[in-house]
C-alpha positions as CSV (number, residue, x, y, z in Angstrom):
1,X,-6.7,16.8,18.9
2,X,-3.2,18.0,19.6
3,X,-2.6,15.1,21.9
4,X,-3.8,12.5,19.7
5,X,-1.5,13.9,17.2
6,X,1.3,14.0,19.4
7,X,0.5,10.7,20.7
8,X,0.5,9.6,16.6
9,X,3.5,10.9,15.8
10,X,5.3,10.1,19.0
11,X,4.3,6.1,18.1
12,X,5.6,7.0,14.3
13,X,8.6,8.0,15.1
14,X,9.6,5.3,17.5
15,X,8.6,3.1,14.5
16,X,10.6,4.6,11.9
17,X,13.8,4.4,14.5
18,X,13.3,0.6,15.0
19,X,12.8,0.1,10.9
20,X,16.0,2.0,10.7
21,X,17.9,0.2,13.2
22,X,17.2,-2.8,11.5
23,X,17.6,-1.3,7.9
24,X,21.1,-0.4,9.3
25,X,22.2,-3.8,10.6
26,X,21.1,-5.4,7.5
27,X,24.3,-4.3,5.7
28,X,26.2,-6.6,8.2
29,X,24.2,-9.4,7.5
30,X,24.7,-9.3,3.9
31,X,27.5,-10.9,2.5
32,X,30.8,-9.1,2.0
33,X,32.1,-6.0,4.0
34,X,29.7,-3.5,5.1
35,X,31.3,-0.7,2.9
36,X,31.3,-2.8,0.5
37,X,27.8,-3.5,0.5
38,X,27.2,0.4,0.7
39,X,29.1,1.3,-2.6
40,X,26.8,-0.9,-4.2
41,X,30.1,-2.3,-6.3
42,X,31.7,-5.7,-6.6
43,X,34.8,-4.0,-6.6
44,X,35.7,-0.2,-5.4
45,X,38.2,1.6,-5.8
46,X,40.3,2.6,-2.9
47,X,39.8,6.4,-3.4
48,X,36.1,5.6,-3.4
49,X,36.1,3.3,-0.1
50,X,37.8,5.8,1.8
51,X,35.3,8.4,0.3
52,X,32.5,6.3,2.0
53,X,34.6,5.7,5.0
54,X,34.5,9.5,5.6
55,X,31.0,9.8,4.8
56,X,29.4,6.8,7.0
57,X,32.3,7.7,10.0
58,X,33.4,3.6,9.4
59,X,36.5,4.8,11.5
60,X,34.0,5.6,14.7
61,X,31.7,3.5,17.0
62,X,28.5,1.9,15.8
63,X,26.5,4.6,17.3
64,X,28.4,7.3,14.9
65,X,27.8,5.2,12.1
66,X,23.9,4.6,12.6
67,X,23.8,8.2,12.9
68,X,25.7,8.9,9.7
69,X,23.7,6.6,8.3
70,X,20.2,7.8,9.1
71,X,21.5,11.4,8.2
72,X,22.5,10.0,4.8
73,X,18.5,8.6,4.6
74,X,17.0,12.3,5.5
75,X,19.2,13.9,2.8
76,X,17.5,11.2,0.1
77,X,20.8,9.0,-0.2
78,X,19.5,5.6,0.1
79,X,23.0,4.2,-1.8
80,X,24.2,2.7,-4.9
81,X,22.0,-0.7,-6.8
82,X,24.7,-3.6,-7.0
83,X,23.0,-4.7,-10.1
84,X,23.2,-1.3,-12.2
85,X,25.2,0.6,-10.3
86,X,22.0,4.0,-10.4
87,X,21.4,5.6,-7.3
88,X,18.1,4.0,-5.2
89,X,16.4,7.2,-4.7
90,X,16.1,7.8,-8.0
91,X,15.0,4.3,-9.0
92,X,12.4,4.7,-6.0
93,X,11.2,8.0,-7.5
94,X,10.6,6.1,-10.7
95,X,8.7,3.0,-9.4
96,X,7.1,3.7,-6.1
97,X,4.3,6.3,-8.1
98,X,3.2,3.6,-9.7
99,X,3.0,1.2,-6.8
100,X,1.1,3.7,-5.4
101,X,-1.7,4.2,-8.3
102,X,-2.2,0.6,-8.5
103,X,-2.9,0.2,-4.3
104,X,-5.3,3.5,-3.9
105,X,-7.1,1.9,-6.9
106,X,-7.3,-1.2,-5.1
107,X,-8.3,-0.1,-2.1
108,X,-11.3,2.5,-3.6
109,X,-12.7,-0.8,-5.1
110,X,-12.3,-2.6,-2.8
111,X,-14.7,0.0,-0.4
112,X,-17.1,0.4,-3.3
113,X,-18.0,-3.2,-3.5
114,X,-17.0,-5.0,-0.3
115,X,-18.5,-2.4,2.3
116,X,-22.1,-2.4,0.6
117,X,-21.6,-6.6,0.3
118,X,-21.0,-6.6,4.1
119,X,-23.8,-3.9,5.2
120,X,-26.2,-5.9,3.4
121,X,-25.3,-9.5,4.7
122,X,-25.9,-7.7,8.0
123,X,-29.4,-6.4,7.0
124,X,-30.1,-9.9,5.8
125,X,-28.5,-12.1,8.5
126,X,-28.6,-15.1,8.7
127,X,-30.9,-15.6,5.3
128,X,-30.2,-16.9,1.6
129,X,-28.0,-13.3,0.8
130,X,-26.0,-13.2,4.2
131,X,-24.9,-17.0,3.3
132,X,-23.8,-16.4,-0.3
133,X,-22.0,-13.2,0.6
134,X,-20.1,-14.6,3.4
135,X,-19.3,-17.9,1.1
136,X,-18.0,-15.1,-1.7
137,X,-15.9,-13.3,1.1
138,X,-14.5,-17.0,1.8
139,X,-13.6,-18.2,-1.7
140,X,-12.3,-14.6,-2.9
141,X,-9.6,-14.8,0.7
142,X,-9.2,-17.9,-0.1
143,X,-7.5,-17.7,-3.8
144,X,-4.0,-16.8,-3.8
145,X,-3.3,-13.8,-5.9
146,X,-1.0,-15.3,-8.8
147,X,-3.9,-17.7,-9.8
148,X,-6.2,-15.0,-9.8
149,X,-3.9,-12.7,-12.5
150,X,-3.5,-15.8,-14.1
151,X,-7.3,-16.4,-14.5
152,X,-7.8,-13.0,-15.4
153,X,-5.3,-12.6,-18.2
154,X,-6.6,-15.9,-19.5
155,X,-10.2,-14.9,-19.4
156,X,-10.5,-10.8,-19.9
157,X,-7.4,-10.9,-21.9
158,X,-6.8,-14.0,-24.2
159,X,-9.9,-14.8,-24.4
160,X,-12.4,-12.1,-24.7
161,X,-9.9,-9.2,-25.6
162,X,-11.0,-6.6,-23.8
163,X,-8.3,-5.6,-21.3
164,X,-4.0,-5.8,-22.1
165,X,-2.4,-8.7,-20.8
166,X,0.6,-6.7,-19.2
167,X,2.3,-3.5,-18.7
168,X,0.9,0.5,-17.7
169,X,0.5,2.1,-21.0
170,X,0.7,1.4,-25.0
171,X,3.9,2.0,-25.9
172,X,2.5,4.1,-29.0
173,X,2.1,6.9,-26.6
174,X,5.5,8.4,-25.7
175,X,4.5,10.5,-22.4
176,X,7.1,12.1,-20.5
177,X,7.7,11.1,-16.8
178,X,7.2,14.6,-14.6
179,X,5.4,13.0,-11.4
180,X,5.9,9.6,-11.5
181,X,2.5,9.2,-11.5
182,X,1.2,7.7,-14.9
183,X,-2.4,9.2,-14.8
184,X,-0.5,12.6,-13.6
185,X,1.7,12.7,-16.1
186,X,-0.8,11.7,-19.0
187,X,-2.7,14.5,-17.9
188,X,-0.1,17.0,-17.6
189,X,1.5,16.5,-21.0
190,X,0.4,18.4,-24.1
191,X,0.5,15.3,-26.2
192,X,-2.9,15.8,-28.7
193,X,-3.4,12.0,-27.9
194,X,-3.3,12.1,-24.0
195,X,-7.2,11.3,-23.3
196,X,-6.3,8.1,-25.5
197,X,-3.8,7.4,-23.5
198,X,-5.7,8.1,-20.3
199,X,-8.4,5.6,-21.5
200,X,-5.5,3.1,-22.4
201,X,-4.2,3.4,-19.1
202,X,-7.5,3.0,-17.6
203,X,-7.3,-0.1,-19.1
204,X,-4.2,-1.6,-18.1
205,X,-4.8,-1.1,-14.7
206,X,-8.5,-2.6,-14.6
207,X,-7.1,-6.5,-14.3
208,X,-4.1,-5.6,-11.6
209,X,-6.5,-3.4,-9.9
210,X,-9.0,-5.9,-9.6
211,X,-6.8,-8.9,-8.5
212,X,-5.3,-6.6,-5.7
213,X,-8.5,-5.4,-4.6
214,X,-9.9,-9.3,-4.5
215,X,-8.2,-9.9,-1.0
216,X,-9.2,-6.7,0.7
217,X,-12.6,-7.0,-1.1
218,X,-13.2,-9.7,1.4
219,X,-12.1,-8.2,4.6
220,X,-13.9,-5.5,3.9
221,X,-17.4,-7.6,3.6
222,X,-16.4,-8.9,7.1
223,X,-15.5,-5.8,8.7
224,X,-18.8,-4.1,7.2
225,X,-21.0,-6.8,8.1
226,X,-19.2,-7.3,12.0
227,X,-19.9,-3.3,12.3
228,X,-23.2,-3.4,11.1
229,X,-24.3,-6.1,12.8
230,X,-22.7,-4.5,16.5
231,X,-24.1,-0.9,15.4
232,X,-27.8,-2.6,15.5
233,X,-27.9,-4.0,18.3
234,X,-27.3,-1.3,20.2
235,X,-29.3,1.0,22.4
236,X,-29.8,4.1,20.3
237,X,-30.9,2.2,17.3
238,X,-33.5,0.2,19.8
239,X,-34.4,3.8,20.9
240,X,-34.6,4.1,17.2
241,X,-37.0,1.9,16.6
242,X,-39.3,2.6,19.4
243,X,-39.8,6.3,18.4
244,X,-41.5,4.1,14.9
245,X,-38.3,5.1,12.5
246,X,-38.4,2.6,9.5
247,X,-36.3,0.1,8.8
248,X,-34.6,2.1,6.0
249,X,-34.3,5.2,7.6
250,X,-32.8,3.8,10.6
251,X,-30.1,1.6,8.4
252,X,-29.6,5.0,6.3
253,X,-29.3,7.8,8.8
254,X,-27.5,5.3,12.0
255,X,-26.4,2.2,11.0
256,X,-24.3,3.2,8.1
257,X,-22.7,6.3,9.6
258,X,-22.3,4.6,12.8
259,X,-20.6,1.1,11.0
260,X,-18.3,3.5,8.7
261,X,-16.5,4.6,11.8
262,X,-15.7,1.6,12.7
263,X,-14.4,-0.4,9.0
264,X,-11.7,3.3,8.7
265,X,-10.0,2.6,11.8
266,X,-9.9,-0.8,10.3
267,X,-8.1,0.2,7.2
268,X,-5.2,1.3,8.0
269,X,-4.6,-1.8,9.9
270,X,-4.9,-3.6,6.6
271,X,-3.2,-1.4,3.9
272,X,-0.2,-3.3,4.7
273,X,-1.9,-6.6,3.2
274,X,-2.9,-4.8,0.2
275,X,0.7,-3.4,-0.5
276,X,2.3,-7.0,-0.6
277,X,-0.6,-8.1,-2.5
278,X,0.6,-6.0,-5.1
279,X,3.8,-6.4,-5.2
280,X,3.2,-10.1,-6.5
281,X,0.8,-9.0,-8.9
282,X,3.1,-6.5,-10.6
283,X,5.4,-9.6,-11.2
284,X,2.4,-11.0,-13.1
285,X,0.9,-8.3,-15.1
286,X,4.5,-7.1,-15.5
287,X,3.6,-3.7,-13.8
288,X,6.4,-1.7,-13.1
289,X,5.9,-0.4,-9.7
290,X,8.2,-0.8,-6.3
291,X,7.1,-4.1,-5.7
292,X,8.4,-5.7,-9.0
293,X,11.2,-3.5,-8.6
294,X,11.9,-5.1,-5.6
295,X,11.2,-9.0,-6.0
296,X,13.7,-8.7,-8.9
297,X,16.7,-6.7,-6.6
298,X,15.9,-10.0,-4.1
299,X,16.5,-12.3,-7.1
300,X,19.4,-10.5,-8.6
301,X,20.9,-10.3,-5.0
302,X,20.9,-6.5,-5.2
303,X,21.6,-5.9,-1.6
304,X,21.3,-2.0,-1.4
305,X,18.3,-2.2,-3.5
306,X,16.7,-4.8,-1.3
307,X,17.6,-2.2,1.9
308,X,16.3,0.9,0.5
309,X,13.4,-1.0,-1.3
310,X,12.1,-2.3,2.4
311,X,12.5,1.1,4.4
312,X,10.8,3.0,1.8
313,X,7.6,0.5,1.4
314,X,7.8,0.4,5.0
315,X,7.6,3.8,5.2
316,X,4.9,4.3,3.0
317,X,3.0,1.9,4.6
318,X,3.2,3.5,8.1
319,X,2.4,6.5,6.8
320,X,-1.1,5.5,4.9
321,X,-2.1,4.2,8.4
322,X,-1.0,7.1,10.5
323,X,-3.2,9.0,7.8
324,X,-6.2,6.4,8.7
325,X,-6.1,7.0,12.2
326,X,-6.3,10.9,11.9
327,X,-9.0,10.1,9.6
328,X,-10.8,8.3,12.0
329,X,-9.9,10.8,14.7
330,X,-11.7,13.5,12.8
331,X,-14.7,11.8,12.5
332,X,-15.0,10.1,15.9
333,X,-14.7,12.4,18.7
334,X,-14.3,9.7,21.5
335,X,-10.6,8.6,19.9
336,X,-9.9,12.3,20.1
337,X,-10.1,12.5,23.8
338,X,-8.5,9.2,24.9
339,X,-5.6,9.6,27.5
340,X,-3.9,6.4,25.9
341,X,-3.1,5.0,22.9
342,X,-4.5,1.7,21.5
């Protein structure tokens, strides 16, 4: 297990040292002077240029400046938003919770309803249910995430009433920030209201949770029922089923275990889907996580904010599927004991 760790960790840090590379040459692409750029100002004072001067080395080679640069990113700096002129780190600490409650939710319903859909197209394949589940999987990947919203806030929302139309909370419930994290914080503060709010919460993030889990819904089906249907047909459960096991006991006690292994190593590789997913459907339900953070830094030219905004998701995502693949390392031996890396 120490191997495959080091073997992990080894392939994130090469990772995180080519995001960074390019997260540092983006501020040469950008329009304008590269210190510039970094004050996050249209127009900065000399005493403050040569302040950043001194801090990124400016005055050395490119190789002291990436260096000053990446030490600035381990110490939390991640520089100055041209738009407001409020450090990124703390805007990040602000939106990125959130961004992160609305994907985990995602993701846990997307497992709850697309693994079962794809074990039992497998069960049935080729009959009546395989065919309609893979027809769902189809049409569900095939609708683009803004129509959905769009469809849902008409429907669930205009419509019927049951769920808000936009935002994370009611704003007749005043609950301090501690965490970030809104179900966190709701929980954590002594507010005599705060299972009302943690109901009207639920609420708000029943539509955006659904639309984002719509996509990986469907890959999920997929990978459940390619798993199932390979697990099967193998030679245990055909030793299985000449030792007179039933049908159910054999899809219960092997073919589920045995296909789970399989769709985790698989989610990690996806996570990344499901983050940008999100970030256009906190534009629509006006969520205020990372992602809607970000899309408006892109349309208010916020160059800083667009640079920190990337290496942070980016980091988050590599992180969720370095977390996958120990996952799946703890659970399947074999990985454990490779001598190279996929």
């Amino acid at each position: 297990m120490l191997i495959f760790a080091l073997r992990r960790l080894n392939l994130l840090f090469f990772t995180l040292l080519m995001l960074t590379i390019v997260s540092f040459s983006l501020s040469y692409f950008f329009p304008g002077e590269a210190i510039n750029n970094i004050s996050g100002q249209i127009n900065p004072s000399v005493e403050e240029l040569a302040a950043l001067n001194e801090l990124y080395q400016m005055d050395k080679s490119i190789i002291h400046q990436y260096f000053a640069y990446v030490g600035q990113l381990l110490s939390g700096n991640f520089g100055i938003s041209m738009a407001n002129q409020t450090a990124i780190s703390a805007d990040l600490r602000h939106y990125l919770p959130s961004t992160i409650e609305l994907c985990l939710a995602a993701l846990f319903i997307a497992m709850v309803i697309g693994i079962p859909l794809g074990f039992l197209a497998a069960i049935y394949h080729n009959k009546p249910a395989d065919k309609a589940i893979l027809v769902f999987a189809m049409v569900g990947y095939s609708i683009p995430v803004f129509w959905l919203s769009l469809i849902f806030i008409l429907v669930f929302s205009i419509n019927l009433s049951w769920f808000p139309t936009s935002g994370q909370l009611n704003l007749l419930f005043e609950i301090k920030q501690v965490t970030g994290f809104k179900f966190v914080d709701i929980l954590l503060s002594d507010s005599p209201y705060k299972y009302l709010a943690f109901k009207d919460a639920l609420m708000h993030l029943v539509l955006p949770a659904f639309a984002v889990a719509t996509a990986p819904t469907t890959l999920f089906i997929r990978l459940a029922r390619t798993s199932m249907l390979e697990v099967l047909e193998s030679n245990f459960i055909k030793a299985a089923k000449a030792k007179g096991l039933s049908k159910a006991k054999i899809i219960l006690h092997h073919g589920v275990r045995n296909s789970l292994v399989h769709i985790i190593r698989q989610m990690g590789l996806h996570f990344a889907n499901l983050v940008t997913v999100a970030m256009i459907a906190e534009v629509i339900f006006e969520w205020q996580g990372a992602g809607s953070w970000l899309i408006d830094s892109i349309f208010h030219r916020d160059y800083t904010a667009i640079q920190g905004g990337l290496i942070a998701l980016a980091i988050f995502t590599f992180t969720i599927n370095i977390l996958f693949d120990f996952i799946y390392a703890a659970i399947n031996p074999l990985e454990r004991h490779k001598k190279h890396g996929a």
